[in-house]
C-alpha positions in Angstrom: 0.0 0.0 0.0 3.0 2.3 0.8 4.4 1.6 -3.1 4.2 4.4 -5.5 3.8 3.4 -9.4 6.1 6.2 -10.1 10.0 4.6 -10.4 12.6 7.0 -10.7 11.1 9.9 -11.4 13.1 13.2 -10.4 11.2 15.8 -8.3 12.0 19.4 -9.4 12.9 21.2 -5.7 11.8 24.4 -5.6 14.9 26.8 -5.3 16.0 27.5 -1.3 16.1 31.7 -0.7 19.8 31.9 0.5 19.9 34.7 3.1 23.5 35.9 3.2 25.3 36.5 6.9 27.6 37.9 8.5 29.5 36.2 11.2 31.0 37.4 14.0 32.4 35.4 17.4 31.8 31.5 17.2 30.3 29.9 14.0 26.8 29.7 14.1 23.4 28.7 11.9 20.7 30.4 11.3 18.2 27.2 11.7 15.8 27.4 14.4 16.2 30.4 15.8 12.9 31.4 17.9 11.3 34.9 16.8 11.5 37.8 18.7 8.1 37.8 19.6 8.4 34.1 21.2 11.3 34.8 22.8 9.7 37.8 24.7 6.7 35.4 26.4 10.1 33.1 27.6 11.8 36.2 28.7 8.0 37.3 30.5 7.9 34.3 32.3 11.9 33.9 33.8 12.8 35.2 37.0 16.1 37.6 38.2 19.0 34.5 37.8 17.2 32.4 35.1 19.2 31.3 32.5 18.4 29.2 29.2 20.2 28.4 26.2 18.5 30.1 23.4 19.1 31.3 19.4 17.2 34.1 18.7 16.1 36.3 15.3 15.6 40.1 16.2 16.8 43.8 14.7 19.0 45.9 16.5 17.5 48.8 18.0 20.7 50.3 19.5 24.9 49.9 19.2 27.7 50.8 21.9 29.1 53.6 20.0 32.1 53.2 21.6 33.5 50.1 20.0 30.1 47.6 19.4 31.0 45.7 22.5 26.6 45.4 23.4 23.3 45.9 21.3 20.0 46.5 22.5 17.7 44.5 20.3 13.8 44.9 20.3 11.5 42.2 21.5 9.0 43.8 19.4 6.6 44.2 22.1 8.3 47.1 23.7 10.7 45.7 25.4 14.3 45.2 24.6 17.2 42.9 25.3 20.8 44.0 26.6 23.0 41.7 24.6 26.7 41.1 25.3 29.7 39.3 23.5 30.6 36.2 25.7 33.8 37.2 27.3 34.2 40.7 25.1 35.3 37.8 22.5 34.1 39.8 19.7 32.3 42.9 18.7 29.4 44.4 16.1 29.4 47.0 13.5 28.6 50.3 15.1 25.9 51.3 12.3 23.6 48.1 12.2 21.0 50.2 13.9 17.6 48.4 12.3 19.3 45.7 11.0 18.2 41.9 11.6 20.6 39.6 13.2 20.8 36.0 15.2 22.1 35.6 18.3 22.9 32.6 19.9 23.9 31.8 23.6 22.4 32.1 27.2 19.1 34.5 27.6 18.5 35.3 31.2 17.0 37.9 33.7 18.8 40.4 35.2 18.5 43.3 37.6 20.8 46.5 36.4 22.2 48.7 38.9 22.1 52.2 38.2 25.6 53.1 37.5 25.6 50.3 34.5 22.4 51.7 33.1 24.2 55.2 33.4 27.2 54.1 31.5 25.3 52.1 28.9 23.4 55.3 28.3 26.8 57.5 27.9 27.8 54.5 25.7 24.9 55.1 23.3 25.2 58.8 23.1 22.7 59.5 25.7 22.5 63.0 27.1 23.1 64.0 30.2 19.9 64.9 31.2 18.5 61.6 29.9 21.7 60.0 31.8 21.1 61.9 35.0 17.0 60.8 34.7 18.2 56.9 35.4 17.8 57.0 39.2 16.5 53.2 39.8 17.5 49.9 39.0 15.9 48.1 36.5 14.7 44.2 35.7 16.4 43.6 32.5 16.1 41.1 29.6 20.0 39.8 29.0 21.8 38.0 26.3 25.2 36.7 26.7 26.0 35.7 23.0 28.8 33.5 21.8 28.3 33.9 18.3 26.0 36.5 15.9 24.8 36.7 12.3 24.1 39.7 11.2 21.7 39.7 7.8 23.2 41.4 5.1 21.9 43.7 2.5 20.0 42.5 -0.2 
């Protein structure tokens, strides 16, 4: 019942869309990496000191200006993550503000004191009013990423 009458005969696959990357710290793929969207109800639901191992597809909202050590990337539902290059093994472009990438490593909760959100602020070109306005700490969504791929240009 499982036999096909058809012998042989050569399927025509339809042509894969190769997205080009770029690659930066360790050698990654692009294959199941979770939405930003889904990634924000895993990041909803973790408390202050969880930690999972996680690939995630998401555009970059913001760049350290200073030498693209962090990006801040949008969870699209407001929120944003803090990511950071495991061990300051490897850095980002400074311009790939709106640009897609994957980032692959540990996602966790964190709670940032205020001097770090002040000098991540000053990183990104901040002013100093804006600066001087951080006066609490803040539950953060982290990324500590061993590799990225940043999407190239069409």
């Amino acid at each position: 019942a499982c036999k096909s009458d058809k012998k042989n005969e050569e399927i025509a696959a339809e042509p894969v869309q190769e997205i080009a990357y770029q690659s930066f710290g360790d050698e990654i793929i692009a294959d199941d990496a979770l939405p930003a969207e889904r990634m924000a109800v895993h990041y909803e639901s973790m408390k202050v000191g969880d930690t999972i191992n996680s690939k995630m597809i998401a555009k970059v909202d913001e760049v350290c200006q200073a030498k693209g050590c962090w990006m801040k990337l949008s969870l699209e539902n407001g929120e944003q993550v803090m990511v950071r290059f495991k061990d300051y093994g490897f850095f980002v472009p400074k311009n790939i503000a709106g640009k897609e990438v994957i980032v692959n490593g540990k996602a966790f909760v964190d709670e940032m004191s205020i001097d770090d959100q002040r000098h991540y602020a000053e990183d990104a070109g901040k002013s100093e009013e804006e600066i001087a306005a951080i006066t609490t700490a803040k539950r953060t969504f982290s990324f500590e990423a061993d590799g990225v791929l940043l999407k190239e240009d069409e």
